[in-house]
C-alpha positions as CSV (number, residue, x, y, z in Angstrom):
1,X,146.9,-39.3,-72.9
2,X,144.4,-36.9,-75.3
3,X,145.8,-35.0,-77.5
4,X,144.6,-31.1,-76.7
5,X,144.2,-28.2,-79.0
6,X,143.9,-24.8,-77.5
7,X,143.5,-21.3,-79.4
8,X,144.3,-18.0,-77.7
9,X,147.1,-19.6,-76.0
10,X,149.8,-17.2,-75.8
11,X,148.3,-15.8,-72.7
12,X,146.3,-15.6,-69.9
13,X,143.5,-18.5,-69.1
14,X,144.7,-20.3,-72.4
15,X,148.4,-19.9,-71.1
16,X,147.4,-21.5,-67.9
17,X,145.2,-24.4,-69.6
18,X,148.4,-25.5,-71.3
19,X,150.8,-25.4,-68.6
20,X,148.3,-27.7,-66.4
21,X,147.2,-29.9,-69.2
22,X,150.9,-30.4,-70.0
23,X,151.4,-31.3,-66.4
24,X,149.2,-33.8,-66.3
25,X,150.7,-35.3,-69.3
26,X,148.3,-34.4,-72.0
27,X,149.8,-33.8,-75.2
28,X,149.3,-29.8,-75.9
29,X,149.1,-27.9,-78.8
30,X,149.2,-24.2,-78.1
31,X,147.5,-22.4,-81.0
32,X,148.0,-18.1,-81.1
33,X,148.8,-15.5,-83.3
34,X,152.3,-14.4,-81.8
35,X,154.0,-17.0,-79.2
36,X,154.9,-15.4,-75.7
37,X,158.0,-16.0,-73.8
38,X,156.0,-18.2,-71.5
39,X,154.2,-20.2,-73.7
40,X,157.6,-20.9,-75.4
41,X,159.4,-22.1,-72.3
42,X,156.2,-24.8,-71.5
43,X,157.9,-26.5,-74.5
44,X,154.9,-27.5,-76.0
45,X,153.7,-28.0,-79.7
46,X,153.3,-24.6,-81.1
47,X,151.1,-23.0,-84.3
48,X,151.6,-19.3,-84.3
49,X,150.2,-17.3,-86.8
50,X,146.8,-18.4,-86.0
51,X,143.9,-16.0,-86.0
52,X,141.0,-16.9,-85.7
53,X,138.7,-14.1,-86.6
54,X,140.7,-14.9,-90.5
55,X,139.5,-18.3,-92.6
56,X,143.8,-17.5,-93.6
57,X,144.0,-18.2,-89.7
58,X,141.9,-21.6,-89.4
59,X,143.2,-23.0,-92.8
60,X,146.7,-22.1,-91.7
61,X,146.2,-24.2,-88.2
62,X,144.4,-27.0,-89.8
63,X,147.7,-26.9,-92.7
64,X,150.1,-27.3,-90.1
65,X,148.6,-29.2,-87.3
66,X,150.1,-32.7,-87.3
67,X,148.2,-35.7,-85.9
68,X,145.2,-37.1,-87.3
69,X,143.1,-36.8,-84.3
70,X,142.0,-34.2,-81.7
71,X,140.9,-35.6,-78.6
72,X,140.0,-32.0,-76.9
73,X,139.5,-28.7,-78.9
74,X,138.9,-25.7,-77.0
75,X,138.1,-22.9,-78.6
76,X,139.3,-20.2,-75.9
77,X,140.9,-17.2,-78.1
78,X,138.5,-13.7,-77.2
79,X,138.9,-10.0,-76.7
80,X,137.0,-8.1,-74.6
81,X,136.3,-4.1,-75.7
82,X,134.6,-1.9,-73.2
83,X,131.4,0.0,-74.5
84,X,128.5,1.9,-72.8
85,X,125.4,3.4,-74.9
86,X,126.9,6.6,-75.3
87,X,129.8,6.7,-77.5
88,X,129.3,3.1,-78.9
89,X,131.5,1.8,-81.2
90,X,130.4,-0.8,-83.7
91,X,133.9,-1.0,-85.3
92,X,134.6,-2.6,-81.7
93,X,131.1,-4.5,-81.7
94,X,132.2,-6.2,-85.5
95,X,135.8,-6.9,-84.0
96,X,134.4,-8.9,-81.4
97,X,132.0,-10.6,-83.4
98,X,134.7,-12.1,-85.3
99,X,136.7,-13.2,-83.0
100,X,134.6,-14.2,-80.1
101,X,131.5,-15.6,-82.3
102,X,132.5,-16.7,-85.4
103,X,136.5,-17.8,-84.0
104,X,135.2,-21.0,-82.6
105,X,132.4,-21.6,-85.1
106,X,135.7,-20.7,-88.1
107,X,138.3,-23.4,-85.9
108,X,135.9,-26.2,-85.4
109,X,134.4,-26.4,-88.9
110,X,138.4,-25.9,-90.1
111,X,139.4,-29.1,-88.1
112,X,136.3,-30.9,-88.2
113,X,138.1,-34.0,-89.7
114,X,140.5,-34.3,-87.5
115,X,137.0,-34.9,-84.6
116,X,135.8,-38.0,-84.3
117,X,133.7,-40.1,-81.9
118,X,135.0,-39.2,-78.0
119,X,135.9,-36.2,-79.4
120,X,135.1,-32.8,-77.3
121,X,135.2,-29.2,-78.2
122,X,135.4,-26.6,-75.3
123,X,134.1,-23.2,-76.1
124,X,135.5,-20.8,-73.8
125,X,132.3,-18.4,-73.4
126,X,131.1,-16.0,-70.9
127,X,127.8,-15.4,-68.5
128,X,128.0,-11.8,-70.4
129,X,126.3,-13.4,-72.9
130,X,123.7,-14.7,-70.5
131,X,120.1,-12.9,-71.3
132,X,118.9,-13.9,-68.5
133,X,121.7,-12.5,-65.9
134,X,121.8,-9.7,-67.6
135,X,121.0,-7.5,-64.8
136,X,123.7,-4.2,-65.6
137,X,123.8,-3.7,-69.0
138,X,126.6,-2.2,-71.1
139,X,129.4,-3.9,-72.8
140,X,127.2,-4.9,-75.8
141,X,129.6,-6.0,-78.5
142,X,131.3,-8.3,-75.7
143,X,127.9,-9.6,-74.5
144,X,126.3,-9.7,-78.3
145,X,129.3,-11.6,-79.2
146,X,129.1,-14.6,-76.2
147,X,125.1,-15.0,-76.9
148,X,126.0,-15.3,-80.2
149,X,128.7,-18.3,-79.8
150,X,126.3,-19.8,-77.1
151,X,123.7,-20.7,-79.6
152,X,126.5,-21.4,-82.1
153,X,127.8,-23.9,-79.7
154,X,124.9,-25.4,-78.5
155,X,123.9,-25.9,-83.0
156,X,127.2,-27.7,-82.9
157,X,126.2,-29.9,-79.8
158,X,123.3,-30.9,-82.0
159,X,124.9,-31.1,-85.2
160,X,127.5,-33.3,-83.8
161,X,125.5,-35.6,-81.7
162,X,125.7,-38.4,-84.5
163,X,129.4,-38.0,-85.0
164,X,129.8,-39.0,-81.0
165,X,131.3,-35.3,-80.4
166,X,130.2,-33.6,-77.7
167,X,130.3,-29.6,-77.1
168,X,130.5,-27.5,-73.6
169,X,129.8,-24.4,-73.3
170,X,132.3,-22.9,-70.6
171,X,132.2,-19.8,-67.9
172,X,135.8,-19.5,-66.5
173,X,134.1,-16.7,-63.8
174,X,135.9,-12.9,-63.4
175,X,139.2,-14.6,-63.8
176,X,142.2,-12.2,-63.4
177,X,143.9,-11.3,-66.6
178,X,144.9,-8.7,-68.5
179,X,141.0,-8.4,-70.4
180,X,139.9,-7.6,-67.0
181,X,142.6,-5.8,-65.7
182,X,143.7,-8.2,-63.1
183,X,140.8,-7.9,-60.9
184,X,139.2,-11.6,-60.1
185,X,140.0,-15.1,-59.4
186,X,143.2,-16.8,-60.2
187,X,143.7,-17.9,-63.4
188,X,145.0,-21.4,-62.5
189,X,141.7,-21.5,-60.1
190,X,139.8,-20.5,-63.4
191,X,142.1,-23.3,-65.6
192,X,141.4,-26.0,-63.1
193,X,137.4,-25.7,-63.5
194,X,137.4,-25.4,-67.1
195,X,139.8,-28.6,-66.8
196,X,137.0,-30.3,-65.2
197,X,134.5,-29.6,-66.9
198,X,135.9,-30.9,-70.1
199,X,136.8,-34.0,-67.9
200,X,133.1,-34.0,-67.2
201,X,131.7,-33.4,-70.9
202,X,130.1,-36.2,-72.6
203,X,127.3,-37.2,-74.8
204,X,124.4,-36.5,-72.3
205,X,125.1,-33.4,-70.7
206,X,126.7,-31.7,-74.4
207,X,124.9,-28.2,-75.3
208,X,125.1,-27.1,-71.4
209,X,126.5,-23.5,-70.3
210,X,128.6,-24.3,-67.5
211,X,130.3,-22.2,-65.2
212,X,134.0,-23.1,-64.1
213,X,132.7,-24.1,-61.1
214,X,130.0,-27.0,-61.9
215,X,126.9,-24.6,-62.0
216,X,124.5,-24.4,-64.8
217,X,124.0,-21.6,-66.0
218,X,121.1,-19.1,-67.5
219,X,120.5,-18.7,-71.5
């Protein structure tokens, strides 16, 4: 049995990691700013009051988490705020920034100690933040913010090669949630991948930009 951290968990793909990691019999801690009615009835460990665009929201889940070690972390909390050239909103840009960039950088640093060798810290990201499949444009704090955390995560990768941690870099694909409006796969389709892929992580393949699905994907 690991013991599993997720953040952004009140919700959505986070939600839906914790109900099947629960399932499975992992032991889950669900890590969010304000629980959900859901959430609460998977009668799971719970740390609310955690976000994690705040250094007050990391030092406030690494004060009340309990055990020692963290088998999985991953780092799945994230907005998404539409934008187009015209009308751009950097407000919106900076909001993201914190939250999607510097969230999972802020979390893993925060429980660093609690890591240790077979450790492994998911980063839920996005293909937004792909340069290279960037082929429609817009959305540029979202897609700033996920190329930001992808060479954030792949730093960590490196950095914690020697502590035996190893770091993934995780596309759930257009899942349907609330951030996209319900339009795309279903989320425990999306939950399932990411799942795997964490089974899947280890100490040769860490630094890699999965998507959900097995395929490797573009910087």
């Amino acid at each position: 049995m690991n013991t599993v951290l997720v953040t952004g968990a009140n919700r959505g793909i986070g939600l839906e990691l914790c109900r099947q990691l629960q399932a499975r019999g992992e032991s889950v801690i669900a890590a969010c700013r304000r629980p959900s009615a859901d959430l609460e009835a998977l009668g799971v460990s719970i740390i609310d009051g955690v976000d994690v665009s705040e250094a007050a929201g990391a030092a406030r889940l690494a004060g009340r988490l309990e055990p020692d070690r963290i088998d999985w972390l991953i780092n799945n909390a994230g907005i998404l705020e539409r934008d187009a050239l015209e009308g751009l909103d950097f407000g919106a840009a900076e909001r993201q920034f914190r939250v999607n960039a510097l969230g999972p950088l802020r979390v893993t640093r925060a429980l660093l100690d609690r890591l240790g060798p077979g450790s492994k810290v998911g980063i839920v990201t996005s293909r937004m933040g792909s340069i290279g499949d960037n082929t429609s444009g817009g959305y540029y704090g979202y897609r700033m913010s996920k190329a930001a955390v992808n060479i954030a995560g792949v730093s960590l990768a490196v950095d914690l090669r020697e502590r035996g941690i190893a770091v993934g870099l995780l596309h759930p694909g257009m899942v349907a949630t609330d951030m996209t409006g319900g339009q795309g796969v279903p989320v425990a389709h999306a939950a399932a991948g990411l799942i795997a892929r964490m089974d899947g992580l280890e100490a040769e393949n860490s630094g890699c930009f999965w998507h959900a699905e097995g395929e490797i994907l573009p910087w």
